[in-house]
Structure formats: C-alpha cells, structure tokens
N, C-alpha and C positions, 0 to 999 in steps of 0.2 A: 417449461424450460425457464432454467431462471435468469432476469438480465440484469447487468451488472454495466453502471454507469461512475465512473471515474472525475472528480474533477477537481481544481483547488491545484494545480500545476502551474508553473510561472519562473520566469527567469530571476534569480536572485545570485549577489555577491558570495563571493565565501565567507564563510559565519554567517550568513542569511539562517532566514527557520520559514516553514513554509508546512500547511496543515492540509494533506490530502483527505475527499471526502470519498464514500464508494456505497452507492444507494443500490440497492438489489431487491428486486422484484418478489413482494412473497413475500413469508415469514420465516424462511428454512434455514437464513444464518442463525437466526438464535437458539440451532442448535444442531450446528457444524463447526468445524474450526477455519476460523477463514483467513488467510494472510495476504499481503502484500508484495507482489513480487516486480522485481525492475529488470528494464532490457537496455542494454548502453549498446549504440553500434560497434558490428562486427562481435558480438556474445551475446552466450546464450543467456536464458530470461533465467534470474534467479530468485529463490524466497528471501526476503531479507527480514519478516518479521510476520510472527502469526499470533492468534488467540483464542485459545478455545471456547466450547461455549461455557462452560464454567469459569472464564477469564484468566486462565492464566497464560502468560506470553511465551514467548520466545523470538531470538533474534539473532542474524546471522552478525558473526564478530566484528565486521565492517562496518557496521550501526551502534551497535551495543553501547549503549550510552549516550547517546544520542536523539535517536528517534522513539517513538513509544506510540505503539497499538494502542485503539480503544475500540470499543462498538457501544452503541445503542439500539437496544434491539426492538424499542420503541417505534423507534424509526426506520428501523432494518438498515442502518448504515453502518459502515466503520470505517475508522480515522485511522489516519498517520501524520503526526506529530514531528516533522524536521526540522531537528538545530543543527548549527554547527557546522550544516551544509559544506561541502568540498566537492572540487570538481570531480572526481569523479563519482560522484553521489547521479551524475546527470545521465540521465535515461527514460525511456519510457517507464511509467508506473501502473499499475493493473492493480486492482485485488479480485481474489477467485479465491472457491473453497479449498480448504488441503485433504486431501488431495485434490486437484483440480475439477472445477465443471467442465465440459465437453466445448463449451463458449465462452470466448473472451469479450469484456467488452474493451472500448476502444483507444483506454488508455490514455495517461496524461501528463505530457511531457513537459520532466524538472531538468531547466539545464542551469549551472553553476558556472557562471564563471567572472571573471571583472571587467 
C-alpha cells in the first residue's frame, strides 16, 4: 500500500506563493499520473492539477496560471508550486494517484487570507 505524506501548507496573504511537497512511499509514481487535489469546507475534494509520468500537466481553470505541478521521481515526491494565492484557493490539500489510491494521506491545510 502506498503512503502518501503531504506537507509545505501554511497560512499566507493574498498574492502569497506557497510550495506543497507530497512524498510517497515506493517507486510507483514514476509511473502513474499523480495529482493534487483540494477540499475547502462544506465541498467536495476536487483535482486541481495533475502530471503524468511522462510530464505532461494539466489543471483545473481556477489555478491555471498560477500554480504548476512538478515531480521528481528521484525522490518519489511531487510539488505544487502556488502564486497568487486568493482566498478561496484555502483548503485542505492531498496528492493521490489519478485515478485515486484507495488511501489518503492526511493532508495539508493552505488557508488565504489578511
């Protein structure tokens, strides 16, 4: 089972930038797609930015320009990179494979605001 640790989350301004780290046990992201998904209270947990293992991204339109996926598969981890931060950017953050592992891990909460 693979585990999957979150961390690099913190309270920042708007227009803050703030760099999530997500270390997973194993060598099996470097070659899965793994992405980033957020849960704000009262909604549901959404993908907001993935990368497959031959690198290429995607991201959902509410980021888009903004934040940017990376991995190193060196390390078995992968990044997200946020600028430009806005409150409602503030939520729990997770990454998990796309499609999902069966386990989350515990996630690492970005909250936005002055």
């Amino acid at each position: 089972q693979v585990q999957l640790v979150e961390s690099g989350g913190g309270m920042v301004q708007p227009g803050g930038s703030l760099r999530l780290s997500c270390a997973a046990s194993g060598n099996i992201i470097r070659i899965v797609t793994m992405g980033w998904y957020r849960q704000a209270p009262g909604k549901e947990r959404e993908l907001v930015a993935h990368i497959t293992s031959g690198g290429s991204t995607n991201y959902a339109d509410s980021v888009k320009g903004r934040f940017t996926i990376s991995r190193d598969n060196a390390k078995n981890t992968v990044y997200l990179q946020m600028n430009s931060l806005k409150p409602d950017d503030t939520a729990v953050y997770y990454c998990n494979r796309v499609p999902q592992f069966p386990s989350w891990g515990q996630g690492t909460q970005v909250t936005c605001s002055l």
